[in-house]
C-alpha positions in Angstrom: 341.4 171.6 173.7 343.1 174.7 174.5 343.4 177.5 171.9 346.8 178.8 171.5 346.5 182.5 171.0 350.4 183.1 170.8 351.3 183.1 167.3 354.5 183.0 167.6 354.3 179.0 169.3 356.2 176.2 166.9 354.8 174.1 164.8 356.5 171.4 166.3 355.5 172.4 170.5 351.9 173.1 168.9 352.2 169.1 167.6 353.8 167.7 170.8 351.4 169.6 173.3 348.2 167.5 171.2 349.7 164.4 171.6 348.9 164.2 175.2 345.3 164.9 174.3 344.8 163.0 171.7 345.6 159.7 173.8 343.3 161.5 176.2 340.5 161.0 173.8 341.7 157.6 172.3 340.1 154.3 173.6 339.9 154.3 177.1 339.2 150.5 179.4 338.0 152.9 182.2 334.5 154.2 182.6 333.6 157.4 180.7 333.0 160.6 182.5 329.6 162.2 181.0 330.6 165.9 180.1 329.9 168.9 182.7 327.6 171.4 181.6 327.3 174.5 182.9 323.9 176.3 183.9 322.7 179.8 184.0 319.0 181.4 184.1 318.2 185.4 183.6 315.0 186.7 184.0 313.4 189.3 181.2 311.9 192.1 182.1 313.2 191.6 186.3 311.7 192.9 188.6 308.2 191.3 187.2 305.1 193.2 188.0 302.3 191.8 189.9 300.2 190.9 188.0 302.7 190.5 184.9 304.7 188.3 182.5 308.4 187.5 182.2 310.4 184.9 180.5 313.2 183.1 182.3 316.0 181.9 179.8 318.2 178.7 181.2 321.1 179.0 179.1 323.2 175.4 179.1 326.7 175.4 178.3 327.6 172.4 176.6 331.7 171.7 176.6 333.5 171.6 173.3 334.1 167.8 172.5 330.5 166.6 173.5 326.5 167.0 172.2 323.5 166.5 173.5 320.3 165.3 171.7 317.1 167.7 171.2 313.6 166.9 171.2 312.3 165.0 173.8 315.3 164.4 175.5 316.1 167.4 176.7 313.3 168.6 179.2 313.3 170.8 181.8 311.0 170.8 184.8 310.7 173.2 188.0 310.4 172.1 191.7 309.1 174.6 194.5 306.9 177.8 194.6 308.0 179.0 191.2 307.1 176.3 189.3 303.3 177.2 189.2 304.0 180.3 188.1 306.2 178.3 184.6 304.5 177.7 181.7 305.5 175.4 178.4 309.2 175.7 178.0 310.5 176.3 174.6 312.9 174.2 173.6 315.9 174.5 170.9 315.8 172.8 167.6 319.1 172.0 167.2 321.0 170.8 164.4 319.8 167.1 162.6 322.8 165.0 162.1 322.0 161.5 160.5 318.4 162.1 161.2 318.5 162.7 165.2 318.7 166.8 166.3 321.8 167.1 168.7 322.7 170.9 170.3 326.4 171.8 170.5 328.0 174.7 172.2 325.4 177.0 173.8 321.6 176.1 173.8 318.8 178.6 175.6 315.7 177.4 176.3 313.1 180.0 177.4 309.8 179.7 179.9 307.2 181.7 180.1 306.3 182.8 183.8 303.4 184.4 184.7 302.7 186.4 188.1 299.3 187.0 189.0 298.0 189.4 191.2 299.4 189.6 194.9 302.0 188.5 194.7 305.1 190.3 195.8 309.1 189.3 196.9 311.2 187.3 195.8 310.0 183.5 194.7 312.2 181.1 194.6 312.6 177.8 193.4 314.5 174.9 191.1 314.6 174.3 187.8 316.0 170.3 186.7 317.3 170.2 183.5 317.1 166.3 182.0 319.8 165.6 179.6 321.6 163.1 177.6 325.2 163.7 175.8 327.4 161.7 173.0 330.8 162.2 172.6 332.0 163.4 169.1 335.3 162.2 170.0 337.7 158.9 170.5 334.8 156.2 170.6 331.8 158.4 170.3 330.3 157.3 173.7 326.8 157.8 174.3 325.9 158.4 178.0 322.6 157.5 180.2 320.4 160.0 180.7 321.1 163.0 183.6 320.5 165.7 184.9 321.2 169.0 186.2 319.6 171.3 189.0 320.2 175.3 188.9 318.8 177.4 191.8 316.4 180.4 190.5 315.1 183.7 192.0 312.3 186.0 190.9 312.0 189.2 192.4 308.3 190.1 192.3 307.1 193.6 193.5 303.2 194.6 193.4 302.5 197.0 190.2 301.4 200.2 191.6 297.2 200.6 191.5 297.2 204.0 189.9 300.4 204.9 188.3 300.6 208.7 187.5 303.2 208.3 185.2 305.5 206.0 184.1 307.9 205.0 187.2 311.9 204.7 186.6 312.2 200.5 187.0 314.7 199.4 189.7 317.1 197.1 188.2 317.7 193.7 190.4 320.8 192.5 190.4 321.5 189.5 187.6 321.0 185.8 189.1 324.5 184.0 189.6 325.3 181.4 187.2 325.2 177.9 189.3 327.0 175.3 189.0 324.6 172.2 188.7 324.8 169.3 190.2 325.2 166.3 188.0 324.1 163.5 189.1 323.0 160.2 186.7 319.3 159.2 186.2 317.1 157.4 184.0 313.6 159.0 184.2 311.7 157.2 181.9 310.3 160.3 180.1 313.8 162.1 179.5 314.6 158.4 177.4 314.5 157.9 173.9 311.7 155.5 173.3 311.5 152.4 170.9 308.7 153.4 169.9 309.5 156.9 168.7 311.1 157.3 165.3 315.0 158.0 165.5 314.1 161.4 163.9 311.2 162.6 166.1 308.3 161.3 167.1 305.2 163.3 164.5 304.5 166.0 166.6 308.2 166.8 166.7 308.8 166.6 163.2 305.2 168.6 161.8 305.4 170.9 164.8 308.9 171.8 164.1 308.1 172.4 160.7 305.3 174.4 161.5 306.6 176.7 163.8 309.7 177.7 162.1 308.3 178.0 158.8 305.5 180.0 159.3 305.3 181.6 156.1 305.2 178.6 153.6 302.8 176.8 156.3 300.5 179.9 155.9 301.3 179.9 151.7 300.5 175.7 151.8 297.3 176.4 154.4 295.8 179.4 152.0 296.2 176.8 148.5 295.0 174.0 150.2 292.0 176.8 151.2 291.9 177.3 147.6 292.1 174.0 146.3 289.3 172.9 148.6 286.5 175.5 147.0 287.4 173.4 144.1 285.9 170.2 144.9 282.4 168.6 144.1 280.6 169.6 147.3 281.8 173.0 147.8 282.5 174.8 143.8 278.6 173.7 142.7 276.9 175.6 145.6 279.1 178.6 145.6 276.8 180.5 143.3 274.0 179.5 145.6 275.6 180.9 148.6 276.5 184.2 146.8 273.1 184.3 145.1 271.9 185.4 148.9 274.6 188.3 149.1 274.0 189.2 145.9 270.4 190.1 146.5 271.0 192.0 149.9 273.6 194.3 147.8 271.6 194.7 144.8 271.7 198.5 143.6 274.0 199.6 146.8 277.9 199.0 144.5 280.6 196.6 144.5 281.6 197.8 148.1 278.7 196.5 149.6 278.7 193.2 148.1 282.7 193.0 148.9 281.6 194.0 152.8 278.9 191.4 152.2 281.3 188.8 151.0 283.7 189.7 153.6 281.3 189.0 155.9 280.3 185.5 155.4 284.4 184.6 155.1 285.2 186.0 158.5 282.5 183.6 160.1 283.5 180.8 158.3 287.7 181.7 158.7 286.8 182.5 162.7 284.9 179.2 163.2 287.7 176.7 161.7 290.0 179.6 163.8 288.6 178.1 167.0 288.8 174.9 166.0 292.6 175.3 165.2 293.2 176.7 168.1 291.9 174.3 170.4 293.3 171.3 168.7 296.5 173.0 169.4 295.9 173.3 173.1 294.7 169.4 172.9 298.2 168.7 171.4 300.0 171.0 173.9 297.8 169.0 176.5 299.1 165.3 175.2 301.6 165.7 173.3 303.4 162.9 174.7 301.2 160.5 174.2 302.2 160.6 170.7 305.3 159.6 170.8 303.9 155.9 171.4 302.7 153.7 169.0 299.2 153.6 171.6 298.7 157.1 169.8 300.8 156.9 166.8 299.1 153.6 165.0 295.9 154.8 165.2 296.8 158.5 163.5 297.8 156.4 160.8 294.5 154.6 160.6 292.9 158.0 161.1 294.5 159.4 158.0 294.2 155.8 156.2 290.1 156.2 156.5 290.2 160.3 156.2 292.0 159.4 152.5 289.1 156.3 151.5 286.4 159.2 152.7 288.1 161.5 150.3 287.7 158.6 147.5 284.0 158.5 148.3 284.3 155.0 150.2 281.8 156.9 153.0 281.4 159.8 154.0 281.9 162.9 157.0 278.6 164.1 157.6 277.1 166.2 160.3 274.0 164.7 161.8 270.4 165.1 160.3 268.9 166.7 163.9 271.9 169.0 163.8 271.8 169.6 160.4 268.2 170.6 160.1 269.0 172.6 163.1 271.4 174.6 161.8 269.5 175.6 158.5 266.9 176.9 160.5 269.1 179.2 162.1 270.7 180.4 158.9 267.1 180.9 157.7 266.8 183.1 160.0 269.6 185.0 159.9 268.6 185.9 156.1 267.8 189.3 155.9 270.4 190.4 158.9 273.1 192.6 156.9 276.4 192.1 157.8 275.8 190.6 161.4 273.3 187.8 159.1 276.3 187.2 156.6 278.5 186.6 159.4 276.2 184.4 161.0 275.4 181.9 157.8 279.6 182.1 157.5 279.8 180.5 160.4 277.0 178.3 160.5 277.6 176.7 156.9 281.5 175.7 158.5 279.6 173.9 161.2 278.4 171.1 158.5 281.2 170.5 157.4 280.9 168.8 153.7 281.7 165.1 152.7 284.8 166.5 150.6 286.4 169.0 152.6 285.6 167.5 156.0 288.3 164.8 155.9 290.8 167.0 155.3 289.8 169.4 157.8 290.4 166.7 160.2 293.4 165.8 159.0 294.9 169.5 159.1 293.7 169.6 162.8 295.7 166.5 163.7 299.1 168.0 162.0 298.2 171.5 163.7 297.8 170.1 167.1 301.3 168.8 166.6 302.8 172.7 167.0 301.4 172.7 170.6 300.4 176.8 170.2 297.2 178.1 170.4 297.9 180.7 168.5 299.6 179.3 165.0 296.6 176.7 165.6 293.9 180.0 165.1 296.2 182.0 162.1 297.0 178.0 160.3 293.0 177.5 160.5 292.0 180.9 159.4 294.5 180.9 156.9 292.9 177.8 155.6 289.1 179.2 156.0 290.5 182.5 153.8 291.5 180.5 151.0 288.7 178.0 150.9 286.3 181.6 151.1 288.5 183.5 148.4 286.0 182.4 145.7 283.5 183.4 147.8 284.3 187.0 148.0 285.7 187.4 144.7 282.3 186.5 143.3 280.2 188.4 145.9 282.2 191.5 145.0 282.4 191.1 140.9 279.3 189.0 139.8 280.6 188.9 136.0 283.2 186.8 137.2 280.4 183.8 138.0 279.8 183.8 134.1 283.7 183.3 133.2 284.1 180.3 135.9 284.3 176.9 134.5 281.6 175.0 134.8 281.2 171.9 137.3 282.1 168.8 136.0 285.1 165.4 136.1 287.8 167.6 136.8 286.2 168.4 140.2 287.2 164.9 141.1 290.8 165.5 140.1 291.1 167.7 143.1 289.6 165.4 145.5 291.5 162.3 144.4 294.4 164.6 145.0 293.5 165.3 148.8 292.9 161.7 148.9 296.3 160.9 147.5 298.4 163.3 150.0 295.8 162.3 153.1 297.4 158.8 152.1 301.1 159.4 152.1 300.6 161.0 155.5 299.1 157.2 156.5 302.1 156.2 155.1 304.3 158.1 157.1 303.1 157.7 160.2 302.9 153.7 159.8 306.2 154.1 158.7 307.9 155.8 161.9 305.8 153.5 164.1 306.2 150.0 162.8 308.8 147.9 162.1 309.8 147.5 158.0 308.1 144.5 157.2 305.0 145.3 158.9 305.5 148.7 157.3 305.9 147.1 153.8 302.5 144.6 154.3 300.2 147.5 156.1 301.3 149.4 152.9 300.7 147.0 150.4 297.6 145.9 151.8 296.5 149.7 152.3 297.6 150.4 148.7 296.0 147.3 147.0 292.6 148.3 148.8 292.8 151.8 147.4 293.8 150.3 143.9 291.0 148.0 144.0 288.3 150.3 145.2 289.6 152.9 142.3 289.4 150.5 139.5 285.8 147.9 140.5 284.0 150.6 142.7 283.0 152.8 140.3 279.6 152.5 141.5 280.2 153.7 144.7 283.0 156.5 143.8 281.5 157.9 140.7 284.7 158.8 139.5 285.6 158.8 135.8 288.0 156.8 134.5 290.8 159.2 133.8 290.3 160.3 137.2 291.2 156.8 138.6 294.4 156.6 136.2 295.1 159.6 138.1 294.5 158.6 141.7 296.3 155.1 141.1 299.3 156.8 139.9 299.0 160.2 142.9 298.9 156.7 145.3 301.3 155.1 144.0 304.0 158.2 144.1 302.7 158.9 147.7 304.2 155.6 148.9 307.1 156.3 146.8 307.6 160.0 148.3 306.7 159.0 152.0 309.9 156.4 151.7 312.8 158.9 151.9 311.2 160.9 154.9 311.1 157.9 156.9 314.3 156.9 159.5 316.1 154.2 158.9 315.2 150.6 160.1 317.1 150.4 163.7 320.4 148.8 163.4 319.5 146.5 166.2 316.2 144.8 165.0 318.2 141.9 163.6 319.5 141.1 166.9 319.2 137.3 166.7 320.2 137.0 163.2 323.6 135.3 163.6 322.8 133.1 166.6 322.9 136.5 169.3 320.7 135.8 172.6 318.6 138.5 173.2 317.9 137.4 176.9 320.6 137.4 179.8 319.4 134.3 181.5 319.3 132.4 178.2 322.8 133.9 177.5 323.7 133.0 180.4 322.7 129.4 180.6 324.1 128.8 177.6 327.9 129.8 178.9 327.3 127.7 181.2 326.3 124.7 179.2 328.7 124.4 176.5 331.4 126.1 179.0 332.1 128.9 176.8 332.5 133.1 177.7 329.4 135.3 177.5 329.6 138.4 175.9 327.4 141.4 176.8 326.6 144.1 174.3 324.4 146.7 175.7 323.5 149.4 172.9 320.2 151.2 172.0 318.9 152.9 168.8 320.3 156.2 169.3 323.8 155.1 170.2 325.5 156.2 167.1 328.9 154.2 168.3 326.6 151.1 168.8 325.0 150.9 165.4 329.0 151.5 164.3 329.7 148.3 165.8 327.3 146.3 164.4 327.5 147.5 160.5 331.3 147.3 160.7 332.7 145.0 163.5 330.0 142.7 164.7 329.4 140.8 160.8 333.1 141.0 160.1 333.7 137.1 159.5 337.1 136.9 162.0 334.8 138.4 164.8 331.5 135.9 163.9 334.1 133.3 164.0 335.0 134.2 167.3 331.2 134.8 168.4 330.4 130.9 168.0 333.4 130.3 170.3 331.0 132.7 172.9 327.5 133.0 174.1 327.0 136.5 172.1 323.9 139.0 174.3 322.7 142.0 172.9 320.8 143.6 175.3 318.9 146.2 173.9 318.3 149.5 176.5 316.5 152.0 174.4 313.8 151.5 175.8 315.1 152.3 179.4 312.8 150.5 181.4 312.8 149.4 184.6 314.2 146.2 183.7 316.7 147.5 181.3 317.9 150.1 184.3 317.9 147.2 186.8 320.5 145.1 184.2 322.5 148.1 183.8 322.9 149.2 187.3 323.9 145.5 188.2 326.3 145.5 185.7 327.3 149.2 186.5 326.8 150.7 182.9 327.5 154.1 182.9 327.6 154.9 178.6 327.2 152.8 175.6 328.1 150.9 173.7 329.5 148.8 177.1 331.2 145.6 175.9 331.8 142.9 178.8 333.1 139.9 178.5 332.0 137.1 181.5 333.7 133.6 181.9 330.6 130.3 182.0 330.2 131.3 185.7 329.8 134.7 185.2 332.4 136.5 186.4 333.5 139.7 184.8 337.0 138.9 182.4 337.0 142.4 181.0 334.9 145.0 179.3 335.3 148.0 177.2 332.8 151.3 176.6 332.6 152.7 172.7 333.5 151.3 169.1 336.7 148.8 168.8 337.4 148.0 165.1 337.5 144.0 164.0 340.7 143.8 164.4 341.0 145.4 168.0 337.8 143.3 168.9 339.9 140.3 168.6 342.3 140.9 169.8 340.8 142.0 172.7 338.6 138.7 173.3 340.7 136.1 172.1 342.9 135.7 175.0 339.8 134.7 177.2 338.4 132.4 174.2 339.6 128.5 174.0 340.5 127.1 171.2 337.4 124.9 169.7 338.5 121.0 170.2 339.6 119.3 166.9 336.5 117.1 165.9 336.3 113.4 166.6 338.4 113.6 169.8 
């Protein structure tokens, strides 16, 4: 709406000139425009050296009145010679409403372009922008997917071989804003998937969390570090390890020892580094992939067995051959100094122990969710710093070996705890990827298994019994815990409870039949106007009433496939929810786009329904 600066303006002209807008927005029979947004790109530093870096920001101006949904939805892509030169856009969190992250207002989204050497002038190109918006408005209209095309220009000049000094840059002019080009589409990556959860698939949610809370991610990495010296294969042989470093500093002070120390933590912390960072890259690399339940079911299975490995079910071990191997080489690093410390650091965090490997594992799965090499290296050396802080402190102050508890049951308190929070990440990822009740059985079968194992296996686990109280109870809350962090069950996954088709043809066929209207509902998960209707119109009893008069179809489009786009286009869909109304033959009697109340429902159909014949005639 337009802001009224003049102060002096009447109350009662500032009331009348709303009105007009206000029936603007109110419930409309025609089809709903999808908002205009406006596109811009500006290039940091410009010109860019060759060879150099830049980052290109595509600002998106999103008009008051309308969002559109972040995450995978919005994606941008780049067509001609510049897009070889883009890297992996960054994309906007935006703000989550109701579980889903929506962008209002002005969003920037900022891709790193690399130059390498030779090349020189301007390189041009397109950047497509793939989009979907919602009204906040009137009926709250969700709209199909689009997108937008801006033009973009980088003006490249060849970095001088041998500059004497620092040279005077020449400012280029600033790109144009463009006005895109809107045109519809339904490109099936740019669609929310059924299979996703409403609120992100897992590598949205964990990588979100990771990359804007860096410093508690690095806090929970360096305790988990901690915690993990603490368990029964790591705490008993920490003497051992230091026993060596010990010897090589004997009678040459504390510094040496703490150099010593320091030593053997940066292999080990540079080791699980690299790992870190190339599970990142792998997660960068497919990403996507786990946003489907292909990828997502079996992470949940992954973390269901990581957890039973934890409770000493079986265990993670390195190969005897490479094992053995691997000794021998620290054997003969002995004796090396520093460069020999380093060396059996790195070495001992390439047999990775039956306690601490599962969850290893399990931090690199959550880490390759950011997608960045480099919070993949600092999260894994973070980690590798706290599991070696006993380690060092020991190496550097050997009295403090004499004041350290001794090994013993509460060793397994620690592990049952990995096991317990390796668990409720089983149960969340089962729970974003299945529907409730198979959520509810996987769960209870999975938690019944654990349960059992804890209380008859003793002979496998060892554990004592206080320690299985505590692991039966640590399960338990996991489940409990996991529950509110999960989306709610989709609105639409009761679509043939009260007698709706969920096939056309069948819907169709059965107008035709009893000689009775067809009603379409097309809607999808993330269609908050849709999920409207059917919590507070669609189980009203006046409208289900009117339903069995009807051959009710929902038609359910969030997955936008080919066969969902193919219905749509033939029955020219443009946003949702789309309401039409077809006689036995067919033939379109009315429609309507976004929420009508009971009331206005009925109102709306009735006209078009016959009155049911009076039985016995």
């Amino acid at each position: 709406m337009t802001r009224w600066n003049a102060r002096f303006l009447a109350f009662a002209f500032a009331i009348a000139s709303t009105l007009p807008a206000l029936a603007a927005v109110g419930p409309q029979e025609g089809e709903p425009a999808p908002p205009e947004l406006k596109l811009s790109t500006s290039l940091s530093p410009t010109p860019v050296r060759s060879p150099g870096e830049a980052t290109l920001t595509l600002t998106v101006e999103i008009p008051t009145g309308y969002h559109l949904f972040a995450g995978k939805e919005l994606r941008v892509e780049a067509e001609g010679p510049v897009a070889r030169l883009l890297g992996t856009p960054a994309y906007p969190a935006g703000e989550v409403e109701e579980g889903i992250a929506v962008l209002r207002g002005r969003a920037s989204i900022r891709v790193p372009l690399t130059v390498p050497a030779g090349e020189a002038g301007p390189i041009r190109g397109t950047l497509l922008l793939k989009w979907q918006a919602c009204q906040d408005y009137g009926e709250k209209i969700c709209f199909l997917p689009a997108r937008s095309a801006v033009s973009i220009e980088a003006p490249v000049i060849l970095a001088p071989p041998a500059p004497a000094g620092p040279a005077p840059e020449t400012p280029a002019p600033t790109p144009p804003v463009v006005e895109p080009a809107v045109e519809p589409a339904s490109p099936p990556e740019a669609v929310p998937q059924p299979e996703a959860p409403q609120g992100g698939s897992f590598q949205d949610r964990f990588g979100q969390a990771a990359r804007e809370n860096v410093p508690f991610a690095l806090l929970l990495a360096f305790l988990f570090g901690v915690l993990s010296s603490l368990t029964p294969c790591v705490y008993p042989v920490i003497p051992i390890t230091v026993a060596y470093i010990g010897s090589r500093s004997e009678g040459k002070g504390r510094a040496h020892g703490f150099l010593l120390s320091l030593a053997f933590v940066l292999g080990l912390a540079l080791l699980y580094a690299m790992l870190g960072a190339v599970s990142a890259k792998a997660g960068q690399t497919f990403g996507s992939l786990a946003q489907t339940p292909w990828v997502g079911i079996p992470v949940a299975l992954l973390f269901f067995a990581l957890a039973l490995s934890m409770f000493n079910l079986f265990e993670f071990k390195t190969p005897a051959r490479l094992t053995n191997r691997i000794e021998q080489t620290k054997q003969k690093s002995r004796g090396g100094g520093f460069v020999g410390a380093f060396l059996i650091g790195a070495l001992s965090g390439l047999v990775a122990s039956p306690c601490i490997g599962p969850l290893i594992l399990a931090i690199l799965v959550v880490v390759a969710s950011t997608g960045s090499s480099f919070l993949g290296f600092l999260y894994l050396f973070t980690f590798a710093l706290g599991l070696g802080l006993l380690f060092l402190v020991i190496g550097t102050f050997s009295g403090v070996l004499a004041a350290l508890p001794k090994s013993g049951g509460w060793m397994d308190g620690v592990r049952v705890l990995f096991g317990a929070l390796i668990l409720a990440a089983a149960f969340y990822f089962a729970g974003l990827y299945l529907p409730r009740p198979a959520f509810w059985l996987a769960s209870g079968l999975g938690l019944g298994f654990v349960a059992g194992f804890l209380l008859f296996g003793a002979s496998r686990h060892f554990f004592s019994v206080p320690a299985r109280v505590v692991g039966l109870v640590l399960c338990a809350a996991a489940l409990l815990l996991v529950l509110p962090l999960l989306p709610p069950a989709p609105a639409g996954s009761d679509a043939g409870a009260r007698g709706w088709h969920g096939d056309l043809e069948a819907g169709l066929r059965d107008g035709r039949a009893r000689n009775v209207p067809v009603l379409l509902d097309f809607r999808a998960d993330w269609c908050v106007a849709c999920v409207e209707l059917e919590k507070k119109t669609w189980p009203e009893p006046e409208v289900e009433g009117l339903l069995r008069q009807m051959a009710p179809v929902r038609l359910d489009v969030t997955r936008n496939s080919p066969a969902d786009r193919e219905i749509q286009a033939r029955y020219a869909v443009r946003g949702l929810p789309t309401v039409i109304l077809l006689d036995p033959q067919g033939k379109e009697l009315g429609r309507f786009v976004g929420f009508k109340g009971p009331a206005d429902l009925v109102a709306w159909a009735r006209p078009h329904v016959k009155p049911s014949p009076p039985r016995g005639t």
